[in-house]
C-alpha positions in Angstrom: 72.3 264.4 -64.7 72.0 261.7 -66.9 69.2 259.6 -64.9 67.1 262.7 -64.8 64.4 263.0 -67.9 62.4 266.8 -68.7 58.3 266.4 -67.7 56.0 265.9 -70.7 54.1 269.1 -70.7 51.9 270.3 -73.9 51.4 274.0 -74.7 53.4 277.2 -73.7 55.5 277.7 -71.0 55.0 280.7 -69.2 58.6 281.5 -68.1 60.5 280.6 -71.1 57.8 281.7 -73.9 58.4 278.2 -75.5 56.3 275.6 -77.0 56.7 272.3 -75.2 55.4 269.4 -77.0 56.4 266.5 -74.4 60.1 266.8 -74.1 60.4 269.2 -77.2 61.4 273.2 -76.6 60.6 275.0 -79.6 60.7 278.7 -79.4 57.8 281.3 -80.6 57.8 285.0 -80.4 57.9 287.0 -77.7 55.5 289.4 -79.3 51.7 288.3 -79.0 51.1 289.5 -82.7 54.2 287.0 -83.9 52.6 284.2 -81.8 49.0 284.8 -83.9 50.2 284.7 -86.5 52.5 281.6 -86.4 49.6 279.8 -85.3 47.8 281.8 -88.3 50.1 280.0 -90.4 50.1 276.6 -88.9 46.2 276.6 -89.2 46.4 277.5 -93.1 49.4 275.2 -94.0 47.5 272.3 -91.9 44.3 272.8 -94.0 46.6 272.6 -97.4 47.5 269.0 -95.8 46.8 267.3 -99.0 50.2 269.2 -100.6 53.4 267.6 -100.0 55.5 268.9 -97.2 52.6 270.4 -95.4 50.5 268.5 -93.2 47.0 268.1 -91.0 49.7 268.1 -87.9 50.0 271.7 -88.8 46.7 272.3 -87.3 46.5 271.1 -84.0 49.7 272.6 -83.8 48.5 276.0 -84.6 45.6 275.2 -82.2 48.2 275.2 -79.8 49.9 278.3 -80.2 47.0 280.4 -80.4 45.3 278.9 -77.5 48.1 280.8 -75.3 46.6 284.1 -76.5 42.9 283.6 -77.5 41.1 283.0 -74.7 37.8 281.6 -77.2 40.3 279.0 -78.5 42.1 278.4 -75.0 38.7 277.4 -73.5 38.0 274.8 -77.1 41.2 273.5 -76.2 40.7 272.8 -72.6 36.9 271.5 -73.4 39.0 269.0 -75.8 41.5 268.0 -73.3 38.6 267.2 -70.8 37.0 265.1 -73.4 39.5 263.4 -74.0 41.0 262.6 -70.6 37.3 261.4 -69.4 37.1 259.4 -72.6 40.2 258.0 -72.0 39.6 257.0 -67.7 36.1 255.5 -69.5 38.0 252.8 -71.4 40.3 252.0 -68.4 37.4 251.3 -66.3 36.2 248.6 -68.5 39.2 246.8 -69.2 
């Protein structure tokens, strides 16, 4: 339907095995070695930011994908999302 929009939802989607980045599907591996390593990569490409083509978006990116397997990095990520959603409900009190 055309009235009908896709929820914004960040990180990996369970059924599918796809990355969701708000209304973006991009497929990873199936395989939880493939997934590793693509975030593997991500995380080395993001810290070569400074070259062109590659980026720092490359490593909260890889954060990402490797949070779906790691469970050390799963639990930085959800310490980070906390942070950040308390930090953010702070500044909406005071305006």
């Amino acid at each position: 339907m055309a009235g009908e929009s896709k929820p914004k939802r960040f990180g990996m989607d369970p059924q599918s095995g796809k990355l969701m980045l708000g209304g973006v599907e991009i497929p990873m591996p199936r395989s939880r070695i493939g997934r590793v390593i693509v975030g593997l990569v991500l995380i080395l490409g993001g810290l070569l930011g400074f070259l062109p083509i590659l980026g720092f978006w490359m490593l909260p990116l890889g954060f990402l994908v490797l949070s779906h397997d790691l469970p050390f990095v799963r639990r930085q990520r959800r310490r980070i999302a906390l942070w950040w959603a308390r930090r953010r409900s702070r500044k909406a009190e005071q305006r």
